[in-house]
C-alpha positions in Angstrom: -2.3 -19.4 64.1 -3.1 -22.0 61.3 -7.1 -22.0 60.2 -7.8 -25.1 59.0 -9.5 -25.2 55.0 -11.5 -27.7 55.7 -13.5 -29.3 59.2 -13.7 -33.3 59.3 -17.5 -34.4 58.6 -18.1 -37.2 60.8 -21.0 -39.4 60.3 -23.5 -40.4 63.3 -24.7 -43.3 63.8 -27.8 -44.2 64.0 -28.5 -44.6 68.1 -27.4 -41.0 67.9 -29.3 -39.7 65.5 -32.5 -40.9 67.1 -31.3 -39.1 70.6 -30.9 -36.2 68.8 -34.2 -36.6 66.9 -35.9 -37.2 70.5 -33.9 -34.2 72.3 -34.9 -32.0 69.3 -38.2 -29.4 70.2 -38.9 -28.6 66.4 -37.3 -29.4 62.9 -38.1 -28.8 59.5 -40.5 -30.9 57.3 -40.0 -30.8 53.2 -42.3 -31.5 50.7 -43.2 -31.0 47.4 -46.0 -29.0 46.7 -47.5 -27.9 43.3 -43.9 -29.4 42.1 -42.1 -27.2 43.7 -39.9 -27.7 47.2 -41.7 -26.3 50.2 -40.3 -26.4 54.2 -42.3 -26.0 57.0 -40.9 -25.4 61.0 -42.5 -28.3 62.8 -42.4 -29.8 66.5 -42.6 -33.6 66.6 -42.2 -36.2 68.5 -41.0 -39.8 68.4 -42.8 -42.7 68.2 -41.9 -46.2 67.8 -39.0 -46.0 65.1 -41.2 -43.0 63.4 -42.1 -39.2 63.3 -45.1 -37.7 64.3 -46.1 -34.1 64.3 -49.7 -32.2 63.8 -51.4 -30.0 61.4 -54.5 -28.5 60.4 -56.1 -29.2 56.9 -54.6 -27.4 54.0 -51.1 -27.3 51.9 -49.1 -29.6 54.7 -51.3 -31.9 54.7 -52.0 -32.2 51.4 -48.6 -31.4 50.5 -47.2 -34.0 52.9 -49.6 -37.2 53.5 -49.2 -40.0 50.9 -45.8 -39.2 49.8 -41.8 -38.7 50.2 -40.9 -36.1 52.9 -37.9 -35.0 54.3 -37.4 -33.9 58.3 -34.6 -32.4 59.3 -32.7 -31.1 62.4 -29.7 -29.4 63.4 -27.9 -27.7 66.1 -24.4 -26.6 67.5 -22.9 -25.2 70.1 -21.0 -21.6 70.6 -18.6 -22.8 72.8 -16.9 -25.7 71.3 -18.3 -24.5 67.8 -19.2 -28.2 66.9 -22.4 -28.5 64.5 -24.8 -31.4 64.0 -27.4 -31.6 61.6 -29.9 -35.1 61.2 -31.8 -35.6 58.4 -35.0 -38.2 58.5 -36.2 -39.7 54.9 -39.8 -41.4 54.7 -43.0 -41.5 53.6 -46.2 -39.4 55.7 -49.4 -41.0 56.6 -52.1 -39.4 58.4 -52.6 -41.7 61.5 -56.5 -42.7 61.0 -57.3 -45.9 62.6 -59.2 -45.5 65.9 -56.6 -47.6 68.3 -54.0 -45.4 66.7 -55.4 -41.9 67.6 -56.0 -42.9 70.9 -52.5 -43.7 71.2 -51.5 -40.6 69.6 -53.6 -38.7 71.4 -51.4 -39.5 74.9 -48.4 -38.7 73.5 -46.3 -35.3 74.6 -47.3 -33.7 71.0 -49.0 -30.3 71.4 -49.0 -27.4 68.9 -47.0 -24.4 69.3 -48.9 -22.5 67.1 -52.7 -21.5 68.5 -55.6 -23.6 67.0 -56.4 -27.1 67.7 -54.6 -29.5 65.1 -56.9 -32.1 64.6 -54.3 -34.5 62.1 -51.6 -36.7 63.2 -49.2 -37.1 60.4 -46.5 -40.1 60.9 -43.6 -40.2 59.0 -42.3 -44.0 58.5 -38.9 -43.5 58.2 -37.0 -44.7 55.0 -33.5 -43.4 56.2 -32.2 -41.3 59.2 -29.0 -40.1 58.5 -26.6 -37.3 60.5 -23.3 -35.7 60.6 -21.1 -33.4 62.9 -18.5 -31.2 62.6 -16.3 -28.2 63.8 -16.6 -24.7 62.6 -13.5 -23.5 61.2 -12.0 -20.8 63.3 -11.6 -17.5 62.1 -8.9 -15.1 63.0 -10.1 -11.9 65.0 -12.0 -9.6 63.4 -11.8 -11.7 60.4 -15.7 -11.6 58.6 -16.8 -14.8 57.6 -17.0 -14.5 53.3 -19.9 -13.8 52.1 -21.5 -14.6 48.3 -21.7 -11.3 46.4 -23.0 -12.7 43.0 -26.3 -11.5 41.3 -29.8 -12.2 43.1 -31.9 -14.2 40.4 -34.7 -13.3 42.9 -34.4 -9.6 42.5 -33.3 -9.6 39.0 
């Protein structure tokens, strides 16, 4: 049997990366914070060509509302081994405006996490870009490599 080196990358366009944006219950929102890269797990929804997802005050919200953010998403599936991943670019607002909370307010956007979540934060998206591929095979028994360098955590 003949292991490929290397899987195809093929790029998404853009109607799919919005189903898969829509189909998605979480992703992963990055930031910078204190200048240094932060990620938090998120579930958002979308709205009108845009991201929205809620928090309570603190390092999110600060970390998120007024600048660049990155939210990403990704998947695959055991049985054909295909992998997806979507990446959203743009820049975080807190929704403020009266008519625009209402709205907000109605949408299917609840937090999984207990407490009450009181600020909508929409993303305006910049970019939305995504790719699929196949997971190499691996023969039997065969461990996938793993990196065995030093740790510059632990040293």
């Amino acid at each position: 049997m003949e292991i490929p080196s290397k899987s195809k990358v093929e790029e998404l366009p853009n109607n799919e990366c919005w189903t898969l944006l829509r189909q998605a219950p979480f992703g992963r929102l990055a930031v910078v914070r204190d200048g240094r890269p932060d990620i938090f797990p998120v579930n958002q929804v979308v709205d009108r060509g845009s991201l929205l997802f809620r928090t309570d005050p603190g390092s999110k919200l600060v970390a998120a509302v007024g600048h660049q953010v990155a939210f990403e998403i990704d998947g695959h599936d055991p049985a054909s081994g295909e992998v997806w991943s979507v990446v959203v670019k743009g820049r975080a607002h807190e929704v403020r405006q009266l008519h625009d909370v209402i709205e907000t307010v109605a949408l299917p956007l609840f937090p999984w996490q207990g407490g009450v979540k009181p600020h909508f934060v929409r993303v305006e998206v910049d970019s939305v870009t995504g790719r699929r591929f196949t997971r190499t095979a691996r023969r039997p028994g065969e461990a996938a490599t793993a990196y065995t360098g030093p740790r510059a955590a632990e040293d």
